[in-house]
C-alpha positions in Angstrom: 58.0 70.9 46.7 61.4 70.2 45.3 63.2 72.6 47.3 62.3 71.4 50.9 61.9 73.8 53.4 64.8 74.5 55.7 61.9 75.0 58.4 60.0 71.6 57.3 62.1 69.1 57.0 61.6 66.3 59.3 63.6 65.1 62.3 65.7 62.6 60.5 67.1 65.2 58.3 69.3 66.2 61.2 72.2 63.9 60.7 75.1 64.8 58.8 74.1 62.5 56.5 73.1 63.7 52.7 69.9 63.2 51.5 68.7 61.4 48.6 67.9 64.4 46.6 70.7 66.6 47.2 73.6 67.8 44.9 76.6 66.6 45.7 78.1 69.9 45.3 76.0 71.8 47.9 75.4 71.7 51.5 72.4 70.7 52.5 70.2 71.6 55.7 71.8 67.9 57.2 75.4 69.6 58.1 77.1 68.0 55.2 80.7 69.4 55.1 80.5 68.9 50.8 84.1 70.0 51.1 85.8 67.0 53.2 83.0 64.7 52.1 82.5 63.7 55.5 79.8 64.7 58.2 80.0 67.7 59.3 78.9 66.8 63.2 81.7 64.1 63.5 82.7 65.0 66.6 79.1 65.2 68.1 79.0 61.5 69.2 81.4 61.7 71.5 79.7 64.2 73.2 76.1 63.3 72.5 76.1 59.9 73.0 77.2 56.5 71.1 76.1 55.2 68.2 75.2 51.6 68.2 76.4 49.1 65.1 75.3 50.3 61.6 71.8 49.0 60.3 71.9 47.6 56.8 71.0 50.1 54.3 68.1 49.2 52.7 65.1 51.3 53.1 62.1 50.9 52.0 61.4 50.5 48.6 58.5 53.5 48.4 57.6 56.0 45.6 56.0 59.2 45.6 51.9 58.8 45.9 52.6 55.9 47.8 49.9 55.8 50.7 50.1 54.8 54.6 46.3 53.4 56.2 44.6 54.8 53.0 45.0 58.3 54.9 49.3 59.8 54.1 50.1 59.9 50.6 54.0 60.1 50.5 55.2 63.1 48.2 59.0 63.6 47.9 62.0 61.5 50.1 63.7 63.9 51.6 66.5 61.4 53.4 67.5 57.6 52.8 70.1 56.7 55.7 70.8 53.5 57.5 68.0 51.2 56.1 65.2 54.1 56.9 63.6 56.8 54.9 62.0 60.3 56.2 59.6 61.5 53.8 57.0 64.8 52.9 53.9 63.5 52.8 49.7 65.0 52.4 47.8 63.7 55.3 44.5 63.6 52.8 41.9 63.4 55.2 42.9 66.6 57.4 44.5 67.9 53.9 47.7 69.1 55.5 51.5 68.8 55.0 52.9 66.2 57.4 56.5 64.3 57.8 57.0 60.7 57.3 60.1 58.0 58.7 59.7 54.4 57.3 61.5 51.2 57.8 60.9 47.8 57.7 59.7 46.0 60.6 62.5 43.9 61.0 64.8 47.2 61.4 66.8 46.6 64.2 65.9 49.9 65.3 62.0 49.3 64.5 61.0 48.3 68.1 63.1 51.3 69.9 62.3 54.0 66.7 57.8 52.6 68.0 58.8 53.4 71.8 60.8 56.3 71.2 57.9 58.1 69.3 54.7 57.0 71.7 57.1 58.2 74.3 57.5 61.7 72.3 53.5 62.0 71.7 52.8 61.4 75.4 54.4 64.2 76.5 52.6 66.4 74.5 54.5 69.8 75.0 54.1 72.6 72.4 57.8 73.5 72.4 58.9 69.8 71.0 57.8 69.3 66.8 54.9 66.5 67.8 54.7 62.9 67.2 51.2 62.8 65.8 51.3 59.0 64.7 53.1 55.6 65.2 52.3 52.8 63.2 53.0 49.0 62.8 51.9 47.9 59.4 52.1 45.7 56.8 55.9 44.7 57.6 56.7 48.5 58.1 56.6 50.9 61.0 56.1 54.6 60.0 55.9 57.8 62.2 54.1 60.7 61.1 54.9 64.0 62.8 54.6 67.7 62.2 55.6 69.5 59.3 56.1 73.7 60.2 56.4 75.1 56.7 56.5 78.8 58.6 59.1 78.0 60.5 62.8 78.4 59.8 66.1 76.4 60.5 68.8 78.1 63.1 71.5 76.7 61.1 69.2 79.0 57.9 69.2 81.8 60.7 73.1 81.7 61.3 74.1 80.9 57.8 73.3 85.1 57.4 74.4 86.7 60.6 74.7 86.2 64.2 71.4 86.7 66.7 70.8 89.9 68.6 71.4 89.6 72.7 67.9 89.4 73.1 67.4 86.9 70.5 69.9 84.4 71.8 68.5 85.4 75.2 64.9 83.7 74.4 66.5 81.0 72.4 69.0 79.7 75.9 66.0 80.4 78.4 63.1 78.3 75.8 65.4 75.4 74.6 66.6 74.9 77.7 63.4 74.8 79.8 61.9 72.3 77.2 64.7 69.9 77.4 64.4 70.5 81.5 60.6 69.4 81.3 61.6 66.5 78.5 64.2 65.4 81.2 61.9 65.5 83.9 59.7 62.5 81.7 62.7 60.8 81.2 63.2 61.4 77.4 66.5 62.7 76.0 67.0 64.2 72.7 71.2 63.5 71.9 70.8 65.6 68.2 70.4 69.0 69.6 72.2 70.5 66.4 71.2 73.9 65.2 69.0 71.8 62.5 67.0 70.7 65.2 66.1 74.0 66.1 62.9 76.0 64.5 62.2 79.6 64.9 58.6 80.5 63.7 57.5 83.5 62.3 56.4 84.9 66.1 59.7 84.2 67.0 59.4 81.3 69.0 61.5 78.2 68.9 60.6 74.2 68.7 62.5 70.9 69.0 62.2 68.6 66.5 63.6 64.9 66.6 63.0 64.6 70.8 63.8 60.9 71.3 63.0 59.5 67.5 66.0 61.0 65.6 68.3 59.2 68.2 66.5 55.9 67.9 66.6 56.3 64.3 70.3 56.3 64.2 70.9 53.8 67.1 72.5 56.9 69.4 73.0 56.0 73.2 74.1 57.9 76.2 75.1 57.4 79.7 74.8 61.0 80.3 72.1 62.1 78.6 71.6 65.0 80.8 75.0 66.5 79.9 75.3 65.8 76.5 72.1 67.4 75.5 73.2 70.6 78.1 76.8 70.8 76.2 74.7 70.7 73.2 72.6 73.8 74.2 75.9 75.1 75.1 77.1 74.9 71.7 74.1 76.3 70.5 74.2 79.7 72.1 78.5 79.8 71.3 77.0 79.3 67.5 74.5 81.9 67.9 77.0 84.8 69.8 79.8 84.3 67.2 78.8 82.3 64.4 81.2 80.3 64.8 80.9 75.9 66.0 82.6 75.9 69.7 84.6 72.5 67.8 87.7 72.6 65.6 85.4 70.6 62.6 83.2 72.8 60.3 79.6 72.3 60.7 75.8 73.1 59.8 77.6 75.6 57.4 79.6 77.7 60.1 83.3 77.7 60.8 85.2 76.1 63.6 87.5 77.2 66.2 91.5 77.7 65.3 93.1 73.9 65.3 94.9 73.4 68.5 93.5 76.1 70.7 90.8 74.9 72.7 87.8 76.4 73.5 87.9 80.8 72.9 85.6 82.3 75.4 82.7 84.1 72.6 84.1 87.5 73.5 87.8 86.4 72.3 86.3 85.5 69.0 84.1 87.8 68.4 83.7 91.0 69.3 80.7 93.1 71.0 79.5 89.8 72.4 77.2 90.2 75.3 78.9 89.3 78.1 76.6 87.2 80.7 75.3 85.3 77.8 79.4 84.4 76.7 79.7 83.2 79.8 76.9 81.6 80.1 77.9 79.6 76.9 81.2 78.6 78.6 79.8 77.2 81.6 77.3 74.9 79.1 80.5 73.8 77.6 82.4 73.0 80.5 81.6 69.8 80.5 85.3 68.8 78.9 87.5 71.0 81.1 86.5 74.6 79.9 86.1 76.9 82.1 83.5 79.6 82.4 85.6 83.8 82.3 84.0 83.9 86.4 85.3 80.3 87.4 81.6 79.6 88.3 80.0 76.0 87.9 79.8 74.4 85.3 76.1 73.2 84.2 75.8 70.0 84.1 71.9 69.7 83.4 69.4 71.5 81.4 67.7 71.9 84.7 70.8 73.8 86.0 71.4 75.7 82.5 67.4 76.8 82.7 68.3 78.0 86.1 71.2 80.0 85.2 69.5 81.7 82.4 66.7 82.5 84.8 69.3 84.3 87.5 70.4 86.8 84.5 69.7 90.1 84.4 66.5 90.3 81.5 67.6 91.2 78.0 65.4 93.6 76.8 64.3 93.4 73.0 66.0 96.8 70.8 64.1 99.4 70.8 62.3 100.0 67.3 63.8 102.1 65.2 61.0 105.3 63.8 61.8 107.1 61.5 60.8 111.1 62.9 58.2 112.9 61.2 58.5 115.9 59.1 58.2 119.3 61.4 54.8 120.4 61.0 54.4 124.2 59.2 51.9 126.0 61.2 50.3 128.9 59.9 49.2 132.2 61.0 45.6 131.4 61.8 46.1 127.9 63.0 48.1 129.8 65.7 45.5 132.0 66.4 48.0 135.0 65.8 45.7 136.6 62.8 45.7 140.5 63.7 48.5 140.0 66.0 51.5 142.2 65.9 54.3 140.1 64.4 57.6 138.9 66.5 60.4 141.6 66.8 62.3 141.2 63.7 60.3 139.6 61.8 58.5 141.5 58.7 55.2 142.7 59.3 52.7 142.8 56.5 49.8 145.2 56.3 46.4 143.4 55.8 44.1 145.7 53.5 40.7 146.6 55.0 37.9 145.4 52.9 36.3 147.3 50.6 32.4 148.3 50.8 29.8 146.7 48.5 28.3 149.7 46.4 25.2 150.7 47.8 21.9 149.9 45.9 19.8 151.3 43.3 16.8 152.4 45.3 16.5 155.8 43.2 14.5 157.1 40.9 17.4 156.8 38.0 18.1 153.5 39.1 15.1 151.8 38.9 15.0 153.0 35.4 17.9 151.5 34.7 16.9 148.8 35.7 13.6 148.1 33.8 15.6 149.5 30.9 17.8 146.9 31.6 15.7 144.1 31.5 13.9 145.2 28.4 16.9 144.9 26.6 17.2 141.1 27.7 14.0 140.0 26.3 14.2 141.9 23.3 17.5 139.8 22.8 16.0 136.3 23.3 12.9 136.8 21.0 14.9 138.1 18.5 17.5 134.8 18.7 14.1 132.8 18.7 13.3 134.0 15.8 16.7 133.6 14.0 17.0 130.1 15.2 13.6 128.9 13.7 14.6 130.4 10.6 17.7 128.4 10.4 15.7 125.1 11.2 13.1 126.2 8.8 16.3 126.8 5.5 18.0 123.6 6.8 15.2 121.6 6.1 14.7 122.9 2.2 18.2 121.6 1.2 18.6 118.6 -1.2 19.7 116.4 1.4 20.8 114.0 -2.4 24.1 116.8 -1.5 26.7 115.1 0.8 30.0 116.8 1.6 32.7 115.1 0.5 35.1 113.2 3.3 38.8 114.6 3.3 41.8 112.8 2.4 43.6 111.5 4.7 46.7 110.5 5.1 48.6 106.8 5.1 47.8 105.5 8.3 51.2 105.2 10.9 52.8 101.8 10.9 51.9 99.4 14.1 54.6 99.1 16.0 56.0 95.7 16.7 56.8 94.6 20.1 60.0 94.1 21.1 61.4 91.3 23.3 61.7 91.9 27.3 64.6 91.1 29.2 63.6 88.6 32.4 66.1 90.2 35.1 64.7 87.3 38.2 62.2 84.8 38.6 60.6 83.0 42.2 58.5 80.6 42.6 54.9 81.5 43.9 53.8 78.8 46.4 51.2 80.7 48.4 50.5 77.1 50.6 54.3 77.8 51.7 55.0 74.3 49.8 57.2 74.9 46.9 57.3 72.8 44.1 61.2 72.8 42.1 62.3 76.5 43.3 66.1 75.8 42.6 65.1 75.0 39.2 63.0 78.1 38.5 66.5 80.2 36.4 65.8 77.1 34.0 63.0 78.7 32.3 64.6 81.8 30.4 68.0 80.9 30.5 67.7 79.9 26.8 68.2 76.5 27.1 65.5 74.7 25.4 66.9 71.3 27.4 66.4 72.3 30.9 63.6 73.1 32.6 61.2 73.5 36.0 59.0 70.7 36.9 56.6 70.2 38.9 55.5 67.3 41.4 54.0 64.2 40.3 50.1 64.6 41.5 47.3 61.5 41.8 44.5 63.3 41.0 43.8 65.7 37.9 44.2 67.2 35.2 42.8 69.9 37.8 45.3 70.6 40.5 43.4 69.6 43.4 45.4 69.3 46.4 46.9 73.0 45.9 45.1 76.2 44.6 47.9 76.4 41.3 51.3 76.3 41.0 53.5 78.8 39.1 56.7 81.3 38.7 56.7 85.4 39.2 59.1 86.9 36.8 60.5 90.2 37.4 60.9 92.0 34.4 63.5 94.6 36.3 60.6 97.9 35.3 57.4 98.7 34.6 56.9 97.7 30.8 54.2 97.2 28.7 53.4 93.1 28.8 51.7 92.3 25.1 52.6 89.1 24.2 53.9 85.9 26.2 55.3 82.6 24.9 55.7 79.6 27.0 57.4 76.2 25.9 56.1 73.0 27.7 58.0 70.2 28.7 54.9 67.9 28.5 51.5 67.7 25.8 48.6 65.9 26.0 45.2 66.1 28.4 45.4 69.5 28.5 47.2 72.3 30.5 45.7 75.3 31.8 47.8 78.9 31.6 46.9 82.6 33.2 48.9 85.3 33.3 48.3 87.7 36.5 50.1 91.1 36.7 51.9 91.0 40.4 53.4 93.7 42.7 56.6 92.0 43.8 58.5 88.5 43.6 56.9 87.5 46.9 53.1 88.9 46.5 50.7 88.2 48.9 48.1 88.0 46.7 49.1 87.3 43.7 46.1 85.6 41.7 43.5 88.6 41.8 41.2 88.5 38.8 41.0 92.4 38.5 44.7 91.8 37.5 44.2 89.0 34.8 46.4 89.5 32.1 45.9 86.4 29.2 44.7 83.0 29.5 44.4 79.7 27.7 43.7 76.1 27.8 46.0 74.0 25.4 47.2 70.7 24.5 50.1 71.7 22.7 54.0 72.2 23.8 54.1 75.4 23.1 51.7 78.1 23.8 51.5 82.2 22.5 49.3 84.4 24.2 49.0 87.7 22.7 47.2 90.3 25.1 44.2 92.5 23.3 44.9 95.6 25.3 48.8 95.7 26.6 48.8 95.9 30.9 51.7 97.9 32.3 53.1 96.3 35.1 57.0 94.7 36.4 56.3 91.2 37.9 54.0 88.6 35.4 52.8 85.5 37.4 52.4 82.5 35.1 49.5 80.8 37.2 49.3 76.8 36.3 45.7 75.7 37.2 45.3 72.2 35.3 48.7 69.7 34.2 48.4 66.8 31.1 49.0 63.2 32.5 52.6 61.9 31.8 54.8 58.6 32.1 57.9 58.7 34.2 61.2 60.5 33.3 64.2 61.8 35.0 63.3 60.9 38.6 59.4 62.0 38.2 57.1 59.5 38.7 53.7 58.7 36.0 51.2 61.3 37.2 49.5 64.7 36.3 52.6 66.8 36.1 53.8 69.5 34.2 57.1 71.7 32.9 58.4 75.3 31.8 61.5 74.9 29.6 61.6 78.4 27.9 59.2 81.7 28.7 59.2 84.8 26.3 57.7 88.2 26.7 57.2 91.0 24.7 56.1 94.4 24.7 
């Protein structure tokens, strides 16, 4: 929970604008340029609108477990900006993830930020991330929305290559039909940046921030129409080169050459699909670009929707498969059993069978035959016999007479285990909320002074809100696991510890009992658990089922919390 998800974070996290948890020596999922220590989408409002004066910047004065109408327990701030906050937050009565803003109700911004988001949740469309509450309480106005932990951010998506024709095909033709029905209800979006842009995991795309995240930062437009089509624009250059269409860095890609202008895609990258290039260019022609073809610019996401429409259809790749192994038939599944064989090929003779020998119907043999069998039972009575007279000598021995056992020899040593190298670790979050997963190399880099922490919970010592939390450790092969020792960061109430044997960093399935390891219940800070028989496996999941109540330190709030600082194994 920690590490926010590039795919969850709310609208208001797509400013420029660092949020209150991040490290200044990182970029974050905002389009911080860390390097020039300035926004990274500073040219942006002069294209997508204006911003009004500055709002003081004092935000709410919130913690984490916090809650809204008795119903939205606030978990982790994920952004503190211009006198509001945007928060994760559990909606406990439909016990799911949702996104929080807050600011007081004095805001300057609180009356547009109210109409802006019952604007949003009236238009209902599936496309946009939805408004799905907008509040006026207790001298603060909060808006819940959506929180799409499956989904991932485009700037996540461009950050490791560029997208595929078809790809960037369906992410033109969707983005700009929703922002065509969005402008056809008279609601603007002005922070189309590649943060406000979702992919989920069947490959569609949704809009987050539609209205709100320009009321929450005061953002006007007399064009509204254009700048949120230049800003799809910009959005398919991005996606065709991996490169911003501006000469500022941004949302962790590269600008264009100082001094320059605007490069049609093709001339900065090549292979780039042609029709979709150009189509780009006539987005972006807003500022004197032209598009390769001279044709007109669009002005509207009506127009843009259009244009995409009048391409050719970009068909998805074919899948790759990989052929199958040519199948070795034989002689009789051909049928070719008695066949002559192919010209050249070696022929091999088949023997004819050989005839059973006939019976013993004669005279001689039936005497055989009887003589046979008179044979047979003159053999069994006389083993009868012999074994009864075993039986019968084994019982008159003086049974006082024991053998004597052998000596034997010094039994081998037991071999000690030996310590395991930890070559990776992940955090296992099978809700798709993390908890600290940056932190997670803090637990067996042999530090005894850092450490992975988990969220501050309400409720407990039993995690109740999530099924466990924990870590997968990959110990790089298959060893024998016999021993584990675990430092704590916290004592007291009690913690609860399983180890699971897993099949990967990522497992789908991690906590199986059939795969148990070692368990234990402790109140201690330190914790050995020693495995009767050793279980051969690469991945060990430490599984974290019940956390000790604690005061507050380093940024954690008092709650039911726990922390790994150093993990061992042996085998």
């Amino acid at each position: 929970m920690a590490e926010r998800s590039t795919a969850a974070v709310d609208v208001a996290d797509n400013s420029g604008d660092e949020p209150l948890a991040a490290d200044a020596a990182k970029a974050t999922a905002d389009g911080v340029d860390t390097q020039n220590g300035r926004a990274a989408d500073e040219p942006m409002p002069d294209k997508d609108g204006e911003r009004r004066v500055a709002a003081p910047a004092a935000a709410p004065e919130l913690h984490s477990g916090h809650k809204l109408a008795r119903r939205y327990r606030l978990e982790e701030c994920v952004t503190r900006l211009d006198g509001f906050s945007s928060w994760r937050a559990m909606d406990e009565k439909l016990r799911r993830a949702v996104g929080v803003h807050l600011l007081p109700a004095d805001h300057p911004r609180a009356r547009s930020v109210l109409a802006a988001a019952r604007s949003s949740a009236l238009l209902g469309d599936p496309r946009f991330v939805q408004v799905l509450d907008a509040v006026e309480e207790n001298d603060l106005v909060y808006v819940v929305h959506e929180w799409l932990p499956d989904a991932t951010e485009l700037t996540a998506v461009l950050a490791d290559a560029t997208l595929e024709p078809h790809e960037a095909y369906q992410l033109v033709s969707q983005v700009s039909q929703a922002m065509a029905a969005a402008h056809r209800e008279g609601l603007a979006h002005l922070r189309l940046t590649p943060s406000a842009i979702l992919r989920t995991s069947t490959g569609q795309y949704r809009i987050r921030g539609l209205a709100v995240n320009a009321a929450l930062r005061g953002i006007t437009s007399d064009t509204p129409q254009r700048a949120d089509t230049e800003a799809i624009g910009a959005l398919l250059y991005a996606s065709l080169t991996q490169r911003w269409p501006y000469e500022n860095d941004a949302y962790g890609l590269r600008g264009l050459p100082k001094g320059v202008g605007l490069l049609a895609p093709d001339q900065v990258r090549a292979g780039v699909h042609r029709g979709l290039g150009e189509l780009a260019m006539r987005a972006l022609a807003n500022d004197g670009a032209t598009a390769s073809r001279q044709e007109p610019a669009c002005t509207t996401p009506e127009e843009l929707a259009k244009a995409v429409a009048a391409m050719p259809r970009i068909r998805p790749p074919e899948p790759a498969f990989t052929a199958p192994p040519e199948y070795q038939h034989t002689t009789y599944q051909q049928g070719s059993y008695g066949r002559p064989a192919p010209v050249g090929m070696p022929t091999t003779k088949i023997a004819a069978p050989v005839p059973p020998p006939p019976p013993l119907q004669s005279r001689t043999g039936r005497a055989l035959k009887w003589g046979v069998a008179a044979l047979l039972i003159a053999a069994l009575g006389l083993g009868s016999w012999q074994l009864a007279d075993a039986l019968l000598d084994h019982g008159k021995q003086n049974t006082s007479e024991t053998p004597q056992p052998q000596q034997q020899g010094p039994a081998p040593a037991k071999k000690e285990p030996t310590a395991l190298s930890i070559k990776g670790a992940k955090e296992y979050a099978p809700d798709g909320v993390p908890q600290n997963a940056g932190d997670v190399s803090k637990t067996y880099d042999g530090d005894s002074s850092s450490y992975w922490r988990t969220k501050s919970f309400d409720d407990g010592p039993q995690v109740v809100i999530k099924p466990g939390l924990g870590i997968v450790y990959d110990l790089g092969s298959e060893h024998e696991v016999s021993v584990a020792s675990i430092a704590l960061r916290y004592g007291g109430d009690h913690t609860t510890l399983t180890l699971y044997a897993a099949d990967s960093l990522s497992p789908a399935n991690a906590v199986d009992p059939k795969r148990k390891i070692a368990g234990t219940t402790t109140k201690d800070n330190n914790v050995q658990l020693t495995v009767e028989k050793p279980v051969k496996t690469r991945y060990v999941l430490v599984w974290i089922t019940a956390m000790p109540h604690s005061g507050p330190d380093n940024y954690s709030g008092t709650g039911y919390k726990q922390g790994i600082t150093d993990v061992k194994f042996k085998g």
